[in-house]
N, C-alpha and C positions, 0 to 999 in steps of 0.2 A: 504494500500500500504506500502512492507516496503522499508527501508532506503534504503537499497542497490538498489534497482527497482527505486527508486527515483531520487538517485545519474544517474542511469545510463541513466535515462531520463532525467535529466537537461544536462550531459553531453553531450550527443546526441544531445539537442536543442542548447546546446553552439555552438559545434563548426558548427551545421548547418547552424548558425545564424551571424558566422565571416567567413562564407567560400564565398569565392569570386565568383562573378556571371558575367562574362563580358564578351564578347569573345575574343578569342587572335587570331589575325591573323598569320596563318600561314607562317614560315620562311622559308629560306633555311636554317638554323641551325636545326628547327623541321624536316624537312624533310629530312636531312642526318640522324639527329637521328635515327627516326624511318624507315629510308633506311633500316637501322641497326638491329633494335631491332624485326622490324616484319617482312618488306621484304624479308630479306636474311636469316634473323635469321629461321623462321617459312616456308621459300619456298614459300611464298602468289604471287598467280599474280590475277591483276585485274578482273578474270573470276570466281574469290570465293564467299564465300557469307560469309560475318563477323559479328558478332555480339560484343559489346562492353557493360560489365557489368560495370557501374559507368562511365560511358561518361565526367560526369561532365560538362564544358564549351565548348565542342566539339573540342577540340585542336585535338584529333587524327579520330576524324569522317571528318574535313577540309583536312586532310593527305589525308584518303583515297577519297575523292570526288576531290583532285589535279590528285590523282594518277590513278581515272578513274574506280575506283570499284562504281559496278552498286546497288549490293544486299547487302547494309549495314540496320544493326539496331543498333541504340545507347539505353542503356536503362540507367535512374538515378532514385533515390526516390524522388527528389528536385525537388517539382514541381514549387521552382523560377525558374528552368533552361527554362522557355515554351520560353520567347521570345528571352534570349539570342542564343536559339538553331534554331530561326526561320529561318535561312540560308542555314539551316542543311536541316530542313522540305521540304523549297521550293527548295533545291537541288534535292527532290526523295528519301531522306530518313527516313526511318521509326524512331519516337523520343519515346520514351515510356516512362511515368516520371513516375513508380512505383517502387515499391522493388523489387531485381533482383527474389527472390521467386514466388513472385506474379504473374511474368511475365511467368517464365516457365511455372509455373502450368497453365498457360492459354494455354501457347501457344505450349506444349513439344508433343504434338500427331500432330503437324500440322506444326512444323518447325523444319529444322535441320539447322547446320551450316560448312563451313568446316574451321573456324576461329574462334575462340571464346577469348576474351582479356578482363583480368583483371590486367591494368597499378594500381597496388598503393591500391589497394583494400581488400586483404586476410590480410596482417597485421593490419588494422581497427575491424576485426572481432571474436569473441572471438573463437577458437581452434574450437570447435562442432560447430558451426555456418558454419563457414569458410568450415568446412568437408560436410555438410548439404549443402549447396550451390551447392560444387564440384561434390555431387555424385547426383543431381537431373539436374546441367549439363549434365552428360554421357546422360540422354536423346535427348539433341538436337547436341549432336558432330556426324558430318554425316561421312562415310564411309572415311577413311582414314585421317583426324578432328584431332585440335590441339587445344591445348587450352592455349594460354600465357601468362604469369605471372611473374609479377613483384615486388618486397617486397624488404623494405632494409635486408642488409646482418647483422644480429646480429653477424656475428663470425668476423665483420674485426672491426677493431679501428675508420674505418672512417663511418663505418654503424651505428655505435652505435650512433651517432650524432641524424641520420636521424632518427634512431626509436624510441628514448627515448627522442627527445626533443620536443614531445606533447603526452599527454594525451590522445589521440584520436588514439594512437598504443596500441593494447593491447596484441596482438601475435608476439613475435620476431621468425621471420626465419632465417635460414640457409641452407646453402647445405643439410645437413644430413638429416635435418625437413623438406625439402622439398619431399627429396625420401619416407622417412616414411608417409607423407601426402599423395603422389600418391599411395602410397602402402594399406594405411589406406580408402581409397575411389573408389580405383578400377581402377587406373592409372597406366605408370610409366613413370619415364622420362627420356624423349628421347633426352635432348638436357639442358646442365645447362650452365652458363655465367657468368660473374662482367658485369656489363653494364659499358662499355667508355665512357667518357664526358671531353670535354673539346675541345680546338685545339692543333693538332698535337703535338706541340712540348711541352704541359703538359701534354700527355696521354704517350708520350715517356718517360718524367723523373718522371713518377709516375712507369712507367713499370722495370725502370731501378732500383727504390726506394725499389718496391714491390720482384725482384730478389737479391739486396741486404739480405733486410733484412728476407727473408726466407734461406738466409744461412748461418745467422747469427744468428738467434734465433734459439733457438733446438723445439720451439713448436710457430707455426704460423697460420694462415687459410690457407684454403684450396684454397680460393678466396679472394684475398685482397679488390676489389672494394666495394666501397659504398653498391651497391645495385644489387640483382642477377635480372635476366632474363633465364624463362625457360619455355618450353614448355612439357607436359602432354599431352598422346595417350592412350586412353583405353584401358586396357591390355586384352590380349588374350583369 
């Protein structure tokens, strides 16, 4: 075995090994969020069928089980997740604790989706990974099928926080890196974003922060927020 293969497996089992296993109850602060990010953002009503690559602790499988969507699947490799997700289970929903590969390849001739959500997931994965993923996706994206995604924004000041203060990011996106990825796997996209966070009246003097200082500086992002949100349609 060499170094580097070693390295990437102890790193692997680090952070699997501090990553948090609880459930978190769903808020109203969660649920305006993702009012936002997949609702409205992606056009979803509760008659779709979603699938979730990296579920994690089921914070957005509780979204939709509030929100009354029938045909969900969450899938993670963490197979600590069985009992925290046992809520999930007995809601009617399908939990799969394998690797999001694993899973296709069982299940791509016999499921499709018209939602498909990867919150926090493609920047963990090294570039060909992450592309290897996307394009054995396009098998279960069903007829008119979205696929959303979410990564921090390497091009803004305040993204760079989020992607580079753990070891467990190894792909910085972008707007630009984003379209090129859809491009590179047989997508495109249909819909890019800064995700909002905060209340009202910090999302206001960020906004006001953000239009300053793009007419101030001669070279700025394109998106200033933290972290983008975007959704991928197989291209034509």
């Amino acid at each position: 075995m060499n170094d580097e293969f070693q390295f990437k497996r102890d790193k692997s089992e680090f952070y699997k090994n501090v990553r948090a296993r609880s459930a978190v109850a769903i808020s109203r602060k969660h649920i305006r969020q993702f009012d936002k990010e997949f609702s409205a953002f992606t056009g979803a009503d509760r008659s779709m069928s979603v699938l979730e690559i990296g579920c994690g602790s089921g914070l957005f499988l509780r979204y939709l089980m509030r929100c009354g969507f029938a045909d969900v699947t969450g899938v993670d490799y963490d197979e600590g997740l069985h009992d925290v997700l046992s809520d999930v289970r007995e809601g009617g929903y399908a939990v799969e604790l394998t690797d999001a590969e694993s899973y296709i390849d069982e299940n791509a001739d016999s499921r499709s989706f018209d939602r498909i959500v990867l919150f926090d997931i493609l920047e963990h994965l090294e570039l060909d990974d992450g592309a290897r993923l996307l394009r054995k996706l396009a098998a279960m994206v069903g007829d008119g099928g979205k696929i959303l995604i979410r990564v921090p924004n390497a091009t803004s000041p305040w993204g760079l926080r989020m992607h580079f203060d753990t070891f467990d990011h190894v792909t910085p996106y972008s707007p630009g890196r984003l379209h090129d990825l859809a491009t590179l796997t047989g997508y495109t996209v249909t819909a890019i974003a800064g995700q909002t966070m905060g209340k009202p009246r910090k999302v206001l003097f960020q906004r006001c922060l953000h239009w300053m200082l793009s007419r101030l500086l001669p070279y700025h992002p394109e998106i200033w927020e933290a972290a983008l949100i975007c959704t991928f349609e197989k291209a034509g």
